[in-house]
C-alpha positions in Angstrom: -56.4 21.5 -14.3 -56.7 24.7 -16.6 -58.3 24.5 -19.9 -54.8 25.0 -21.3 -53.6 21.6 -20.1 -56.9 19.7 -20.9 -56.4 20.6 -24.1 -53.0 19.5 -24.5 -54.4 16.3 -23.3 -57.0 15.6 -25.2 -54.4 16.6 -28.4 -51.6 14.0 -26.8 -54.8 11.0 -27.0 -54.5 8.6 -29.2 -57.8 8.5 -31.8 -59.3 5.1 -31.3 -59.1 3.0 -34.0 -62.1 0.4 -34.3 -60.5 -1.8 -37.2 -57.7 -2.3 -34.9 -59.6 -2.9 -32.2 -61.9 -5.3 -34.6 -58.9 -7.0 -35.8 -57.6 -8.1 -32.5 -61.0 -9.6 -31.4 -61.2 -11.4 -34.6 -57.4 -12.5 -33.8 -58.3 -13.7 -30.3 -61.7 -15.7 -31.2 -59.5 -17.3 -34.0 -56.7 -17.8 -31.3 -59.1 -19.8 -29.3 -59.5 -22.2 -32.0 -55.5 -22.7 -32.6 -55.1 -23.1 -29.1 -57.6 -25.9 -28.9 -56.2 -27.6 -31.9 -52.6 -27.9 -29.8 -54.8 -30.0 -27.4 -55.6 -32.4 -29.8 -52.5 -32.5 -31.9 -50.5 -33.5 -28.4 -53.8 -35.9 -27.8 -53.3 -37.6 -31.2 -49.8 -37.8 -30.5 -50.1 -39.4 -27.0 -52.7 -41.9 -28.1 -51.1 -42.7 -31.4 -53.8 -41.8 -33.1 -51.9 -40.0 -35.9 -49.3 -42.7 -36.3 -52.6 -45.2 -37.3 -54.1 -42.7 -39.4 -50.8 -42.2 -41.2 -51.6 -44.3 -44.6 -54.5 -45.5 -43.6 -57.8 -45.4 -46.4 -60.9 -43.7 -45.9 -62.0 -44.8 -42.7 -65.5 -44.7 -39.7 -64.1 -43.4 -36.6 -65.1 -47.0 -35.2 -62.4 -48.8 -37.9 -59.8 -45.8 -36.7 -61.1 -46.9 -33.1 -60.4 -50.5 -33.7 -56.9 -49.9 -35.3 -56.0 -47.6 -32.5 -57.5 -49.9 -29.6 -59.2 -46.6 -28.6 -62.5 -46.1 -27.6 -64.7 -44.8 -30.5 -67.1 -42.3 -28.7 -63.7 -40.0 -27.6 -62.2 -41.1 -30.8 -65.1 -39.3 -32.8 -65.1 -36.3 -30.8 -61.5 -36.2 -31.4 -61.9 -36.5 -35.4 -64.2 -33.9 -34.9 -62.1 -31.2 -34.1 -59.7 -31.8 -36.1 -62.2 -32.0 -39.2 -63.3 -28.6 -38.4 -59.6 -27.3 -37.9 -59.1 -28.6 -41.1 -56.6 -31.3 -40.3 -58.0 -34.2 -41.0 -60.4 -34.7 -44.0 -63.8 -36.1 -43.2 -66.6 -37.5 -46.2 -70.3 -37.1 -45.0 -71.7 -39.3 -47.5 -70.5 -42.2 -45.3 -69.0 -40.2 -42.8 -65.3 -41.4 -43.1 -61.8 -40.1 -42.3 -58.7 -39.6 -43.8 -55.4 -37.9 -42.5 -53.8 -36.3 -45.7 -50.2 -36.9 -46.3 -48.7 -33.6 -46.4 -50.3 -33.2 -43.0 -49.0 -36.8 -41.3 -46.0 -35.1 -42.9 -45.6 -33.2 -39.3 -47.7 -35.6 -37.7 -46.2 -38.6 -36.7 -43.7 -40.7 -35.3 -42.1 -41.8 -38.6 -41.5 -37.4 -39.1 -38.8 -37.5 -36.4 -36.7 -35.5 -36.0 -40.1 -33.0 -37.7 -43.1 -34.1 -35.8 -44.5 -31.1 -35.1 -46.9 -32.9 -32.7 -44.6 -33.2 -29.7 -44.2 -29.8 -29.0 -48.0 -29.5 -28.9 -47.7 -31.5 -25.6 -45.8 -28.5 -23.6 -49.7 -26.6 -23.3 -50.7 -29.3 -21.2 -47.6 -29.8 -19.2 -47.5 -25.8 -18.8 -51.5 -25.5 -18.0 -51.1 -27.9 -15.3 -49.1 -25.5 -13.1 -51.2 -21.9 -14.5 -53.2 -21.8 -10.5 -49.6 -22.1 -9.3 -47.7 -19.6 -11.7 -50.3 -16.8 -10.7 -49.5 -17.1 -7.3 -46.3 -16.7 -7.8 -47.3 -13.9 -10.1 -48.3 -12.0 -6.4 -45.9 -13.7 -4.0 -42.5 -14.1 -6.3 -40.7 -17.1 -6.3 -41.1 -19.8 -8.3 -41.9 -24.0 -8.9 -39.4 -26.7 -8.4 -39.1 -29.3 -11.9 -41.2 -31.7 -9.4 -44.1 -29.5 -9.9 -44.4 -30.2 -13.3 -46.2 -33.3 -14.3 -44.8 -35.4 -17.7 -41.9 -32.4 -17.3 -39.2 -34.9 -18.1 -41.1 -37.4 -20.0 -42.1 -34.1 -22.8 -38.8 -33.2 -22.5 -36.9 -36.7 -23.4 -39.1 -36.6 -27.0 -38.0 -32.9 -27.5 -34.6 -33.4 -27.0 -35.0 -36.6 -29.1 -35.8 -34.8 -31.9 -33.7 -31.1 -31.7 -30.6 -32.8 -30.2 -30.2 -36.8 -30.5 -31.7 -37.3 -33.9 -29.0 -34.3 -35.4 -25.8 -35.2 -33.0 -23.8 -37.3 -35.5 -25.0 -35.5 -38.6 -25.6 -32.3 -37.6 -24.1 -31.0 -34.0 -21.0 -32.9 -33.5 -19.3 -31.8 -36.8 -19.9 -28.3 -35.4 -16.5 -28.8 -33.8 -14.2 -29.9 -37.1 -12.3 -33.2 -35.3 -14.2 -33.5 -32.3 -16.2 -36.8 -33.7 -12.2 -38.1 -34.4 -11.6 -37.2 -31.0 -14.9 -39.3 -29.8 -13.7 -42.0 -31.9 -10.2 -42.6 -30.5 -11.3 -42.1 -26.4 -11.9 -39.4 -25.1 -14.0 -38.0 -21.3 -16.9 -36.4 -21.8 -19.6 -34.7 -19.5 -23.4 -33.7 -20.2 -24.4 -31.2 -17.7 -28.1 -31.5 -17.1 -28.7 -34.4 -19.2 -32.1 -35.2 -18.3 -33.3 -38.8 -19.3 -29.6 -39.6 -21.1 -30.5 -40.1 -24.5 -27.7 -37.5 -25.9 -25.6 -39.4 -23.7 -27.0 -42.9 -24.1 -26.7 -41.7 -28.4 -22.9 -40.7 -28.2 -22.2 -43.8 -25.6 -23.4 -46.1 -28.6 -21.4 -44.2 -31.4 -18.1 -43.8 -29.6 -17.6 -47.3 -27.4 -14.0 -45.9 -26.3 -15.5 -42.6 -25.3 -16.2 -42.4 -21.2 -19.4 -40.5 -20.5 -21.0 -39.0 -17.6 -24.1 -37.4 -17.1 -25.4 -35.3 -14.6 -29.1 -33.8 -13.7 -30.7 -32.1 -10.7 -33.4 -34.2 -10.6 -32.8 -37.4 -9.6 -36.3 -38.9 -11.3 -34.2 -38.3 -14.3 -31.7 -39.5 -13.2 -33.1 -42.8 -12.6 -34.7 -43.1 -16.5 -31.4 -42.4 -17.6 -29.6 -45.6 -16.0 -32.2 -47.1 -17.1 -31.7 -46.2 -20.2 -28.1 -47.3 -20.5 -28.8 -50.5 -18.7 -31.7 -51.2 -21.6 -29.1 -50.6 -23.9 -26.0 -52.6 -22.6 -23.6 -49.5 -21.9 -20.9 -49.9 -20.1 -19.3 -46.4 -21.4 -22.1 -44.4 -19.6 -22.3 -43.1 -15.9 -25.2 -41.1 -14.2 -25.6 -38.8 -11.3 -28.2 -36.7 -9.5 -25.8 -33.8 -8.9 -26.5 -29.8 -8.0 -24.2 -28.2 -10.9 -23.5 -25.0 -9.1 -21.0 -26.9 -7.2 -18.5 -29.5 -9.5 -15.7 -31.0 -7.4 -14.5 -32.8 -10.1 -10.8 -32.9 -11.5 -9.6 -31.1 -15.1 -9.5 -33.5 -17.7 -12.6 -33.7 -19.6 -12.1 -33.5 -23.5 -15.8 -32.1 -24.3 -19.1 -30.8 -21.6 -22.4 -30.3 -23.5 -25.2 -28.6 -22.2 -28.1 -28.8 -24.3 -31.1 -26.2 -23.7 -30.1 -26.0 -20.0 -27.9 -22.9 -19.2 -30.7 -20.7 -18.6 -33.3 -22.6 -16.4 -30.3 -22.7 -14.1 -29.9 -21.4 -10.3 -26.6 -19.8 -11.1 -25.7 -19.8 -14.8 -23.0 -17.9 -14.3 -21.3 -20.4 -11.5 -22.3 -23.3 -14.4 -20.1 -21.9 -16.7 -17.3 -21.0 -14.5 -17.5 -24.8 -13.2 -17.7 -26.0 -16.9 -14.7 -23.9 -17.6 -12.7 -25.3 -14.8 -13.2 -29.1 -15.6 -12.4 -28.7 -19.0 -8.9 -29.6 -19.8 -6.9 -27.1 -22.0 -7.6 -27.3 -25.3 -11.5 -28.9 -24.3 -14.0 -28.1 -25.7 -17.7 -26.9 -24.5 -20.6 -27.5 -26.7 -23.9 -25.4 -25.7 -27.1 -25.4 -27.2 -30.3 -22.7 -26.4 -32.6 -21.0 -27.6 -31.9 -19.3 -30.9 -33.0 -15.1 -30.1 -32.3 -11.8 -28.8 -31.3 -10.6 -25.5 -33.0 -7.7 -26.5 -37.4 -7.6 -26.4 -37.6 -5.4 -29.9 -35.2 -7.9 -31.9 -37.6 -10.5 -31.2 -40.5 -8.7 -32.7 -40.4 -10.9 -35.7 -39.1 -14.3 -33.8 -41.2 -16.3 -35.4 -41.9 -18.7 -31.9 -41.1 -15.3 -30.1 -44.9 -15.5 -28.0 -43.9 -19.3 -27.4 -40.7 -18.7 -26.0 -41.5 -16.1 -23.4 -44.3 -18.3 -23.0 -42.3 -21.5 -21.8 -40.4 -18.8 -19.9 -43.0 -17.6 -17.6 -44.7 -21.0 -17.2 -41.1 -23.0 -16.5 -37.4 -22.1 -17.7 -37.7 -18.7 -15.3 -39.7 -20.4 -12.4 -37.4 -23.2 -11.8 -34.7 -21.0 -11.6 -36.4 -18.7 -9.4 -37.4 -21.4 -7.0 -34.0 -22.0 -6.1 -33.4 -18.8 -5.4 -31.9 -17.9 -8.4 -31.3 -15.7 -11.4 -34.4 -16.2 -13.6 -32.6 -15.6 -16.6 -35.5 -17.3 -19.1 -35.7 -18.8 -22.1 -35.2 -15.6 -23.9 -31.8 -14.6 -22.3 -30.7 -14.5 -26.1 -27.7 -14.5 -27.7 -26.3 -11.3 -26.4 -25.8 -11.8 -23.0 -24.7 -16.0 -23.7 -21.8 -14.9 -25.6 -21.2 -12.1 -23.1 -21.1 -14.7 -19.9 -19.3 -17.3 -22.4 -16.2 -14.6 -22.5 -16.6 -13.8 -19.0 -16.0 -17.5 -17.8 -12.8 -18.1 -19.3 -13.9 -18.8 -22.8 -12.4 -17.9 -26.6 -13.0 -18.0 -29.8 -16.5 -18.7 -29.5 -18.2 -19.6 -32.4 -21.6 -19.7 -33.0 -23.7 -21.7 -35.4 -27.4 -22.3 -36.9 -28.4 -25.4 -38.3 -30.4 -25.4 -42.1 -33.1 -27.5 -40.6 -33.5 -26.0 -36.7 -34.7 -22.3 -36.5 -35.4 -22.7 -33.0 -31.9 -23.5 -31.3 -28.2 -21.9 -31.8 -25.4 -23.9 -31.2 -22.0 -22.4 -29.7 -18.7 -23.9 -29.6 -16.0 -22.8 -27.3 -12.8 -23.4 -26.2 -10.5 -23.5 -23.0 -6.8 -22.3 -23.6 
């Protein structure tokens, strides 16, 4: 190399910049902290210890113990973190507890459809399979849903509160006359419906409606019968079924798919199959992820890291391990409205909801 070109080179360097550098590290060692916290929020969460603290007076970690029927020594450690993340308040003079109320706020059962607290559960669920995901990281591929340990149970409590708790209120009236429709009988199919509960919820609200569900996984499958057997519904069918291939006749009146399009082996095939079973005039009702199909747009997402997150650890690798498209969690809008046209669909319209910044909701139609 002549001197010419070294010098070029060492013009073309970027300076180092040592606040930056300083500000990241102090980023990261707060990171650790945040990322701890999740730990505990979904542990409070799974042992109820947030729904007993919600109300409850000063308290000794043995009295939360107690009122929990938890043990007290894991129950102190617990309080311990989330004294020092600030979540919980904590007196040393008698060394008692107290969840505040604009924290149970986010906290607890009684917040649904806003408790915060179930989404915390998805670091464990996702951690489980990290030994796994890095292999696939050097060998491609990717991890079936049975991989995934409390997958579906996680998944039931956030569809509970994004979907179920908002489909009367909320999601239904998306489509003006659809919940008229509902009301005077109408067929209706959720593709990939997981445990049932959007199913089991519109079975319950429409008694005149038929409704079928159907999931990949037949472990699902299984908790959604369940399910509709627990509730008396007679309106409600389930089936473990592949949705790349749909034999079945034209004449449903409305398919949901909620949060499912993009884990899928063959999105593309989904859509054309939704298409073909709708009956003219049906409608489909998808919800996903709310974000761009382009990586800069989502600069400022505010759950962008989360998303492609979830991606990597899940919504990509399941579709990968079938051999399939990998689309992610982040396909965005873009490229949903582009394969929505380019199954057979019009006038697309696409909505957000006031109180959900995380999904987008698009309603479509078959001539």
């Amino acid at each position: 190399m002549d001197t010419n070109t070294m010098t070029e080179s060492a013009i073309a360097a970027p300076a180092f910049d040592e606040s930056k550098s300083e500000a990241f590290a102090e980023r990261f060692v707060g990171g650790l902290s945040e990322a701890a916290l999740m730990l505990m929020y979904s542990v409070g969460h799974r042992t109820g210890l947030f729904d007993v603290m919600d109300g409850m007076d000063w308290a000794t970690s043995q009295g939360i113990a107690e009122a929990a029927e938890l043990d007290e020594r894991y129950v102190r450690e617990w309080l311990g973190a989330l004294v020092t993340g600030r979540v919980i308040d904590y007196r040393p003079a008698d060394r008692t507890y107290r969840l505040p109320a604009e924290h149970a706020r986010w906290l607890t059962r009684r917040a649904t459809p806003e408790n915060l607290a179930v989404a915390s559960q998805w670091f464990s669920v996702l951690g489980g399979v990290e030994t796994q995901i890095v292999e696939r990281f050097r060998a491609g591929g990717g991890l079936g849903y049975e991989c995934y340990h409390r997958f579906h149970e996680t998944m039931a409590e956030e569809s509970g509160q994004s979907v179920v708790a908002a489909l009367q209120d909320h999601i239904l009236p998306l489509d003006e006359g659809l919940a008229e429709t509902l009301a005077a009988g109408a067929r209706v199919l959720d593709v990939g419906c997981g445990s049932g509960r959007a199913v089991c919820r519109m079975a319950q609200a429409f008694p005149d409606s038929e409704f079928t569900g159907y999931d990949l996984c037949a472990d699902a499958i299984e908790a959604a019968r369940a399910l509709a057997d627990e509730l008396g519904l007679t309106n409600a069918r389930f089936e473990a079924k592949d949705i790349t291939h749909l034999e079945d006749a034209e004449g449903f009146d409305l398919v949901t798919a909620f949060d499912i399009v993009h884990d899928q082996k063959d999105p593309a095939a989904v859509l054309d199959n939704i298409h073909a079973v709708l009956r003219p005039g049906g409608t489909f009702l998808m919800q996903d992820i709310a974000g761009s199909s382009y990586l800069e747009k989502n600069l400022d997402h505010p759950t962008g890291p989360f998303g492609y997150t979830i991606s990597t650890m899940h919504c990509m690798s399941v579709s990968l391990s079938q051999g399939g498209a990998g689309l992610g969690t982040m396909w965005g809008e873009e490229l949903a409205e582009e394969m929505l046209a380019a199954a057979g669909f019009t006038g697309t319209r696409k909505h957000k909801l006031s109180h959900d910044f995380i999904n987008v909701y698009f309603v479509s139609r078959k001539d």
